[in-house]
C-alpha positions as CSV (number, residue, x, y, z in Angstrom):
1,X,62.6,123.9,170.3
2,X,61.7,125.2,173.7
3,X,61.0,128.8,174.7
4,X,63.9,131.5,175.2
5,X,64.4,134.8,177.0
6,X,66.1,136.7,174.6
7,X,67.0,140.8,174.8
8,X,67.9,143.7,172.6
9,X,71.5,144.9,173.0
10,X,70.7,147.6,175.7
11,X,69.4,143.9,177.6
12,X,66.7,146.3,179.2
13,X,63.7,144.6,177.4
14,X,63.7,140.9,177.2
15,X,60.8,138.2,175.9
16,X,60.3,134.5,176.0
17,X,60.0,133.3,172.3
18,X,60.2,130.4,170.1
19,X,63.2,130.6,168.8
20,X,63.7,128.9,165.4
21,X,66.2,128.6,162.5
22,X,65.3,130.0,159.6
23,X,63.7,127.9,157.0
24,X,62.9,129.6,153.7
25,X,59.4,130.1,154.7
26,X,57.0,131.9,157.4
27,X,54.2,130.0,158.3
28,X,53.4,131.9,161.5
29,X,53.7,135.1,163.6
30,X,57.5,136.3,163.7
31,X,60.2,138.0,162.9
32,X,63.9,137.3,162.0
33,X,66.8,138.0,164.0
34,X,70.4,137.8,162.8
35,X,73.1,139.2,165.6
36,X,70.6,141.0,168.0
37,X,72.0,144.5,168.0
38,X,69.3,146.6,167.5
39,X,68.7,148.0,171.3
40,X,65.7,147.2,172.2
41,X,62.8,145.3,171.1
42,X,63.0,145.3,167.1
43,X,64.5,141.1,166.7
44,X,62.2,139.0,168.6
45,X,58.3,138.8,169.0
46,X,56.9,137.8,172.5
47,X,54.9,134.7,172.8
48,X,55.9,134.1,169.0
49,X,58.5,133.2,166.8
50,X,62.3,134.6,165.8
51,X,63.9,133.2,163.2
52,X,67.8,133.0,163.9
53,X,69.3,134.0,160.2
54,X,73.2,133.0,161.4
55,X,72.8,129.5,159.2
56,X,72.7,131.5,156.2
57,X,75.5,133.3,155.7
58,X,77.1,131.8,152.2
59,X,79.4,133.9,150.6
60,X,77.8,133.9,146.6
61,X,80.3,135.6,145.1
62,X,81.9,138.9,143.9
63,X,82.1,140.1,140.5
64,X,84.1,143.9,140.4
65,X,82.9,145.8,143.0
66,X,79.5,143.8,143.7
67,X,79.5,141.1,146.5
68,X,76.8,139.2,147.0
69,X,76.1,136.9,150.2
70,X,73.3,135.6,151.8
71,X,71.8,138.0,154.6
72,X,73.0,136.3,158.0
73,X,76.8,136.9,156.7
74,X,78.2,139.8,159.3
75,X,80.0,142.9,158.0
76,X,82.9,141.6,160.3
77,X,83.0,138.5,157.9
78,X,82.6,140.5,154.6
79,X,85.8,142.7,155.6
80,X,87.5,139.8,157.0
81,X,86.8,138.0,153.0
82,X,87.3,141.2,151.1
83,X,90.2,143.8,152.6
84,X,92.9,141.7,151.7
85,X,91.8,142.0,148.2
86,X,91.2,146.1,148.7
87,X,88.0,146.7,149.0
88,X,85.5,147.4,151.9
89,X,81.7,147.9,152.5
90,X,81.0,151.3,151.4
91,X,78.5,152.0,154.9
92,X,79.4,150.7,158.3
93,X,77.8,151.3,162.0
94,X,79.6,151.9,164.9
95,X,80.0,147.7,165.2
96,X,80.8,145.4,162.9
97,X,78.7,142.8,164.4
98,X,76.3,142.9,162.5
99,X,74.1,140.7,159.8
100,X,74.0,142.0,156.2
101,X,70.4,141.5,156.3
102,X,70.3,143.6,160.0
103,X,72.1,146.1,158.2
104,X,69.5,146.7,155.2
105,X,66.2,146.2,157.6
106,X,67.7,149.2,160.1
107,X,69.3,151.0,157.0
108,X,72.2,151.4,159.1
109,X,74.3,155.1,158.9
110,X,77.6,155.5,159.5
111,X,79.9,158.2,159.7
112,X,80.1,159.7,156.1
113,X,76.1,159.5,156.3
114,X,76.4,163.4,154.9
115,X,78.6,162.3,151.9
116,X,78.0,158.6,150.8
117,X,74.3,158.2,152.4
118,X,73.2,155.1,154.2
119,X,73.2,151.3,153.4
120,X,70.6,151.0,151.4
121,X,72.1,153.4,148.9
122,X,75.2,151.1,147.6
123,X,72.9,148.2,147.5
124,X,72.0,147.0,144.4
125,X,69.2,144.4,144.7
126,X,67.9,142.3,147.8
127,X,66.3,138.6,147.6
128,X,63.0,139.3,149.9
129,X,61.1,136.2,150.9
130,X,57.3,137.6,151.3
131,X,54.7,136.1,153.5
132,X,52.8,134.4,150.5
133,X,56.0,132.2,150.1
134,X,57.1,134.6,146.6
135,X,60.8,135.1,146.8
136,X,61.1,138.8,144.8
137,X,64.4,140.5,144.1
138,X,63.5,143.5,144.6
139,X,66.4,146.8,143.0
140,X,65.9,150.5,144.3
141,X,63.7,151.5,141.7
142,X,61.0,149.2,143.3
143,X,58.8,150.7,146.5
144,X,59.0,147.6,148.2
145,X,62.9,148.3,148.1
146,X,62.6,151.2,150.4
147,X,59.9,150.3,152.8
148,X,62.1,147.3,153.4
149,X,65.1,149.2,154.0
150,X,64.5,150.9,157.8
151,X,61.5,148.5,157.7
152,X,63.1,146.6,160.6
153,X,61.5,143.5,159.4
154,X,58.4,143.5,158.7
155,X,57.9,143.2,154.9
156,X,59.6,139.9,154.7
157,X,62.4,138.2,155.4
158,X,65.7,139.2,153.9
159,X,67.4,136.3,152.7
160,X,70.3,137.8,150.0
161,X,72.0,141.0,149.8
162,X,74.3,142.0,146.5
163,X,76.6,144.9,148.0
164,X,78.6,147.6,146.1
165,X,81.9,147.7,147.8
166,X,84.3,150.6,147.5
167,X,88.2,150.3,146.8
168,X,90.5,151.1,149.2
169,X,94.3,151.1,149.1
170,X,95.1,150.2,152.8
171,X,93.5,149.5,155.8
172,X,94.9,152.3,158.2
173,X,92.8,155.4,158.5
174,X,94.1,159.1,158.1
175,X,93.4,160.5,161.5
176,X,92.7,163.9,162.4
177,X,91.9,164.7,166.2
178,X,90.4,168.5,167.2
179,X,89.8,168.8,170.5
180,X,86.6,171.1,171.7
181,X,87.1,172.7,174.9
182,X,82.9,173.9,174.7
183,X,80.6,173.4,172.9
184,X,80.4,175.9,170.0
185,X,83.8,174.7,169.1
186,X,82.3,171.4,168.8
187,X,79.8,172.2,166.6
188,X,82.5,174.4,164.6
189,X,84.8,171.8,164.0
190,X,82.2,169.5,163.0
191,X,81.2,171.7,160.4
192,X,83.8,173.6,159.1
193,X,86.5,170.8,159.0
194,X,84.1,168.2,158.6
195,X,82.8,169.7,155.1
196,X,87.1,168.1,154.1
197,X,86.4,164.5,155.5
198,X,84.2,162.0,154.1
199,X,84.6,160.4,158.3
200,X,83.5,162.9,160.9
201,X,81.9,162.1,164.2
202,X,82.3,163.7,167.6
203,X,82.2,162.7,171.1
204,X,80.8,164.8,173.6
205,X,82.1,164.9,177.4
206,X,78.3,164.3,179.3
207,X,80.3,165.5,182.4
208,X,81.8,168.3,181.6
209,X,79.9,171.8,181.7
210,X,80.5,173.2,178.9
211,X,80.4,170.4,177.0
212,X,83.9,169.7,175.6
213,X,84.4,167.0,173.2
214,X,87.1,165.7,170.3
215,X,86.0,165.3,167.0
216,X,87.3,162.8,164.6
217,X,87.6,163.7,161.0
218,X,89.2,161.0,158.6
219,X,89.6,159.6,155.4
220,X,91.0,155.9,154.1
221,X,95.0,156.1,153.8
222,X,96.3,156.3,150.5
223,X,99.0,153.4,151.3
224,X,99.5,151.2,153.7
225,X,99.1,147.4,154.3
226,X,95.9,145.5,153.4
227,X,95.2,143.3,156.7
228,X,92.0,142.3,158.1
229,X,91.9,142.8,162.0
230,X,90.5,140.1,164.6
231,X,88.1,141.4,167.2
232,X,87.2,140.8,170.6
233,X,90.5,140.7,171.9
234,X,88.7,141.9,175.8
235,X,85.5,140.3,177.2
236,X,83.2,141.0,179.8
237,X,82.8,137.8,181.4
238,X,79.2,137.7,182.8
239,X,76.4,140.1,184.2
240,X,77.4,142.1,187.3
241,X,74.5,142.3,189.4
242,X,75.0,145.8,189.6
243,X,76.0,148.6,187.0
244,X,79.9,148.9,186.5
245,X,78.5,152.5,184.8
246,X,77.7,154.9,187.6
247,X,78.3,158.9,188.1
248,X,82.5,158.2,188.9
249,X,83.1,155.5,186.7
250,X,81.4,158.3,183.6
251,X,83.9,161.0,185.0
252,X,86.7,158.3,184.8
253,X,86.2,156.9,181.4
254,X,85.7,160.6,180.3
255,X,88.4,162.2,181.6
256,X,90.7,159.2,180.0
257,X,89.1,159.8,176.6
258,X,89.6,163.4,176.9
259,X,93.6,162.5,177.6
260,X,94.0,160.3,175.2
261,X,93.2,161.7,172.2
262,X,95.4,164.7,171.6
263,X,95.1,167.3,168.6
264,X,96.9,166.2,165.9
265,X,97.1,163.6,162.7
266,X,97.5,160.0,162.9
267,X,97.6,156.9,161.4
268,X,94.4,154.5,163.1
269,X,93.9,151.2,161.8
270,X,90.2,150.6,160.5
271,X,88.9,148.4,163.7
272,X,90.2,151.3,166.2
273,X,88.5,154.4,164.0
274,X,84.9,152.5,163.3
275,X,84.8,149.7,165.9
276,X,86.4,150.7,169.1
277,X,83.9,149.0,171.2
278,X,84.3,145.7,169.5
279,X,87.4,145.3,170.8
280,X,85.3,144.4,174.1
281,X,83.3,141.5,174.0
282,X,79.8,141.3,175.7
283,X,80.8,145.4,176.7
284,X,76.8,145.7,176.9
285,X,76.8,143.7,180.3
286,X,79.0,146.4,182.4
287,X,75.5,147.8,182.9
288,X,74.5,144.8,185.0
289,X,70.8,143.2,184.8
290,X,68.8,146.3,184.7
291,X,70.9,147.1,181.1
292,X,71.2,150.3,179.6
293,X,69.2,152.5,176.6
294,X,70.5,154.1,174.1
295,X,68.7,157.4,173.0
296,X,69.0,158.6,169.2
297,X,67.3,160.9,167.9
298,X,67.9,163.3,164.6
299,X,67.1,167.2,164.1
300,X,66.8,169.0,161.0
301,X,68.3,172.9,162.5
302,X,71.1,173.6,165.5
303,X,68.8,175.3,167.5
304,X,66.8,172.1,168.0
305,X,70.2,170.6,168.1
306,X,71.2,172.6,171.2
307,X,67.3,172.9,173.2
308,X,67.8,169.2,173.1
309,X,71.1,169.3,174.4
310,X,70.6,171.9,176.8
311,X,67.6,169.5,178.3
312,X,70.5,166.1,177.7
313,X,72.8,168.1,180.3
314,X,69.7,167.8,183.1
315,X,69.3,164.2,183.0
316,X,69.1,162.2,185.9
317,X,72.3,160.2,184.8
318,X,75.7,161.1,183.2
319,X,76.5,159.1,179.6
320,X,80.4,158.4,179.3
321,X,79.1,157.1,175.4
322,X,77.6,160.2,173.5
323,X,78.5,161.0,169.9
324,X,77.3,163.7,167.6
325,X,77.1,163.6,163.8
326,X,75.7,165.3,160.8
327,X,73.1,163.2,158.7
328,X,72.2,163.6,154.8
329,X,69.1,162.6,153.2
330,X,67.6,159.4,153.5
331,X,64.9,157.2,151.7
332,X,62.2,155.5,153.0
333,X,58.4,155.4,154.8
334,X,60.3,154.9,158.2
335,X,63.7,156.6,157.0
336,X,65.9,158.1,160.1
337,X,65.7,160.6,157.7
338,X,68.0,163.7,157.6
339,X,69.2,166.2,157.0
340,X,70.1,167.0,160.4
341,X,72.1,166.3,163.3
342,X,72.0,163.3,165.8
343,X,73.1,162.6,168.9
344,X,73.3,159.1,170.0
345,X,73.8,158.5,174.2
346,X,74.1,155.4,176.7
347,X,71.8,156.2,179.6
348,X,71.3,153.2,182.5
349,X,67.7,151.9,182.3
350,X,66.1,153.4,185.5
351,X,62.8,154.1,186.0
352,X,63.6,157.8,186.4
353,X,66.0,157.9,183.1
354,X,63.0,156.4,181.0
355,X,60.5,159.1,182.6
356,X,62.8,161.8,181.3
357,X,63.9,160.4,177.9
358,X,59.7,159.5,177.2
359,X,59.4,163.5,178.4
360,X,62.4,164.8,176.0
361,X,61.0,162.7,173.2
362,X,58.5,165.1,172.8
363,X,60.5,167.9,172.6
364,X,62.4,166.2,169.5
365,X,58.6,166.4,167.8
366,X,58.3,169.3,168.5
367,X,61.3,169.9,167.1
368,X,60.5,168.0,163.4
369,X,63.1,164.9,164.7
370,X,62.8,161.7,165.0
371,X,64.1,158.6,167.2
372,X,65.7,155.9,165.2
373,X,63.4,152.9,165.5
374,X,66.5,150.6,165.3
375,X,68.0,151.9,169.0
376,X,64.7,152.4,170.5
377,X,63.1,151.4,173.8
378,X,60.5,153.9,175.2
379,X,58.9,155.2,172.0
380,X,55.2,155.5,172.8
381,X,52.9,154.8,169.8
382,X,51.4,158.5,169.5
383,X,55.0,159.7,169.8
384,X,56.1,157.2,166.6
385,X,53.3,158.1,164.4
386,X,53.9,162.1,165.1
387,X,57.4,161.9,164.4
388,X,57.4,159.3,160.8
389,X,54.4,160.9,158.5
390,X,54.3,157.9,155.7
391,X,53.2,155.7,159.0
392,X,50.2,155.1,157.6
393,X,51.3,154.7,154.2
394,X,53.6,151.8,155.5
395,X,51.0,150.0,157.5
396,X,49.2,150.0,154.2
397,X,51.9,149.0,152.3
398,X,52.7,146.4,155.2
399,X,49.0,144.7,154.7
400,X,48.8,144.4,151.1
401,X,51.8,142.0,151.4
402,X,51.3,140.4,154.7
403,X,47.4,140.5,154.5
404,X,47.8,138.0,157.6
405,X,50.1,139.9,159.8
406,X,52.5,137.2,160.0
407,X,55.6,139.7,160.5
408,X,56.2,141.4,163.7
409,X,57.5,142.2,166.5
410,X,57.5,143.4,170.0
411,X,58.6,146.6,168.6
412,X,55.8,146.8,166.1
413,X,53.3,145.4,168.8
414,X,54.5,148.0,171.1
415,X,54.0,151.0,168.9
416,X,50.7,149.7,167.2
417,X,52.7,149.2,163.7
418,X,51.1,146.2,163.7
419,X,47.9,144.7,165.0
């Protein structure tokens, strides 16, 4: 198969790579790839190979509350199969979109992170196909579990995934909007409120001075219908060639966000409280060629919470995507490990935004954070290994089972995780 350009979500970093479907075995330097929404640089391996994991997505079965499917299967196609019948996966990200495999190797978080922990916690055993050709199943009480979960890839490829599901009794959300007119009420509402909700996130208005913002607590209805939602009802047609995301098009979307979401309880249907940006398809090009970056980072105390903040409201461009959410504990050598708050913001990719968001990195080490590896872009090498103290312990984890260095990527070339 001939060479592709292919690109993290953000589209800011691309590569020209062999791209190959998976076939049950690695024979050479790569790294697999099942929807491509990490954001920069973590699903394909320059000058190598990525192995496309969308051919195996087979449904195994469910027994109770486990479900177990091979790892290309997206969490849009697990809820589409199993909310009908009342249950739902127990961690989702802000997009369905993604593979179950994806899901495990980032150790996605979602919005009851500070209750119900991340992915990795309700799973119950993976299928891991190592270098040497051994497929292990591999349970939480083994090591290899955990380095593989937030590994992004690079202990082996992920090839089944047995899920514990949690019962639901309808598919509508119990919604309760506070708006912030600053930011200490932000912050108060996240955590006083929040402590009620197993669902609390909160956006924050980049434009506004003081920082005003609405925070959404929730919790799954206790009736209601059971119905599955279709996606992507909007697209985005094709790459501007310039940004639709500039300073008054921010204020615009912000100022409508603000509007729309009035104080108050409401009835939200699942797709519109943890998916609202899949209801645009290909939303990631209305940041034309150059793309965007998205900058996450996690701090353990609020007054790292609000230096970083303080330095967010001096960057060189406005964000009209920024959320804010309180993160529990979390397992692993390169765990986005809380507890602490992150923020998460959309930032276009200019040469100026990088130079500030490399300089404000440091700041979050300063700090005791971290940047989450799966949304990163800009992370220089010194900065990763400063940040994740069982580095070393997972490189040496890494070359006792791939003694060959056969898994990478441009993101562990890039920050020197691998040779």
């Amino acid at each position: 198969m001939p060479y592709q350009r292919l690109t993290g979500w953000g589209r800011s970093l691309s590569a020209e790579t062999e791209v190959l479907p998976y076939k049950g075995e690695i024979l050479s330097s790569g790294i697999a790839r099942g929807l491509g929404r990490s954001y920069g640089d973590a699903s394909f391996l320059r000058g190598g190979q990525t192995w496309l994991m969308r051919e195996r997505r087979r449904i195994i079965g469910q027994e109770g509350d486990l479900f177990v499917a091979e790892a290309g299967l997206s969490l849009y196609e697990v809820i589409q199969r199993v909310l009908p019948q009342g249950w739902f996966p127990p961690v989702v990200p802000g997009t369905q979109f993604v593979t179950l495999g994806g899901a495990f190797a980032s150790n996605i978080h979602g919005k009851n992170h500070h209750v119900d922990g991340s992915f990795a916690d309700h799973v119950a055993w993976i299928d891991l196909r190592l270098p040497s050709g051994e497929l292990r199943r591999l349970t939480p009480e083994d090591n290899l579990f955990w380095a593989t979960a937030g590994g992004m890839g690079l202990t082996g490829v992920i090839e089944t995934v047995a899920l514990r599901l949690q019962r639901i009794s309808s598919s509508y959300i119990a919604h309760t909007v506070r708006r912030a007119p600053e930011w200490d009420a932000l912050l108060h509402y996240s955590i006083t409120e929040g402590k009620n909700y197993p669902f609390v996130v909160a956006w924050i208005d980049h434009t506004h001075p003081r920082s005003r913002g609405i925070v959404h607590l929730g919790r799954f209805a206790e009736q209601g219908e059971l119905k599955a939602r279709k996606a992507e009802r909007l697209s985005v047609p094709f790459t501007p060639p310039f940004s639709l995301i500039n300073r008054l098009s921010v204020e615009l979307i912000a100022s409508y966000y603000w509007t729309k979401h009035r104080e108050g309880e409401r009835l939200t249907s699942y797709s519109e409280f943890f998916f609202p940006l899949d209801g645009i398809r290909h939303w990631n090009r209305a940041w034309g060629r150059r793309g965007f970056v998205q900058f996450q980072f996690v701090v353990g105390h609020e007054g790292g919470l609000e230096r970083l903040w303080g330095r967010l409201q001096k960057a060189p461009a406005r964000s009209f995507l920024t959320v804010l959410k309180w993160l529990g504990p979390q397992r692993g050598p390169l765990a986005f490990s809380g507890p602490g708050w992150t923020v998460a913001i959309d930032l276009p990719a200019t040469t100026e935004v990088k130079q500030f968001l490399i300089r404000l990195t440091d700041v979050v080490i300063e700090e005791g954070g971290r940047i989450y590896l799966t949304k990163d872009s800009l992370l220089l090498p010194e900065q990763a290994r400063a940040m994740y103290p069982e580095w070393e312990a997972f490189r040496q984890l890494k070359a006792q089972i791939d003694p060959e260095g056969r898994l990478r990527s441009d993101l562990s070339q890039r920050l020197r995780l691998t040779e």
